[in-house]
C-alpha distance (Angstrom), angle and dihedral (degrees) to the residues before:
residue distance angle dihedral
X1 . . .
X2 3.80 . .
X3 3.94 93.8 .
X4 4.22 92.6 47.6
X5 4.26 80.7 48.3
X6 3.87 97.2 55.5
X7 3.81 85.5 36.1
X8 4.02 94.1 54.4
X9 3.88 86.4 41.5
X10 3.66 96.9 60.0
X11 3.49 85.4 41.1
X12 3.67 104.0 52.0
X13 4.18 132.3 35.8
X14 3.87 104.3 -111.6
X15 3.31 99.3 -109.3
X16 3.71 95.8 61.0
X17 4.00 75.8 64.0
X18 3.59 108.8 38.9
X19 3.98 98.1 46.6
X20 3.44 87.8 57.8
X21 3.52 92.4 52.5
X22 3.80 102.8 48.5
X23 4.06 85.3 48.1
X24 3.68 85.1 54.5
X25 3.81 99.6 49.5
X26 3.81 81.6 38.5
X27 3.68 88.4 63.9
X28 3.55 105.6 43.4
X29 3.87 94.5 43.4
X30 3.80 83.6 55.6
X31 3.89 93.3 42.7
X32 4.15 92.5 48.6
X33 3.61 83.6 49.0
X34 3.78 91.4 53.7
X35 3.59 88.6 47.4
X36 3.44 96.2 52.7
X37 3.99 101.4 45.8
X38 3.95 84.4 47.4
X39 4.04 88.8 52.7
X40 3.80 95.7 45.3
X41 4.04 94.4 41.8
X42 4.26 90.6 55.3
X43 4.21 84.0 46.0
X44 3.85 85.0 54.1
C-alpha cells in the first residue's frame, strides 16, 4: 500500500488527497456519533 501511496502522491497535488480525507473522517466521526446517540437513546 506504501508503493500505490507514493505513486498517487506524485501523481496527484495533496489536496486532491487530503480533502478527501478530512471529508472521510468527517463522516465517520459523525456516523459513530449517530451510532452512539441511537444506542444510548434505545438503553434509555
Amino acid at each position: 500500500s506504501s508503493v500505490l501511496m507514493s505513486l498517487g502522491m506524485m501523481m496527484v497535488p495533496p489536496v486532491t488527497i487530503s480533502l478527501p480525507l478530512k471529508i472521510l473522517m468527517f463522516v465517520l466521526i459523525d456516523g459513530w456519533n449517530i451510532v452512539i446517540r441511537a444506542l444510548v437513546g434505545s438503553f434509555h
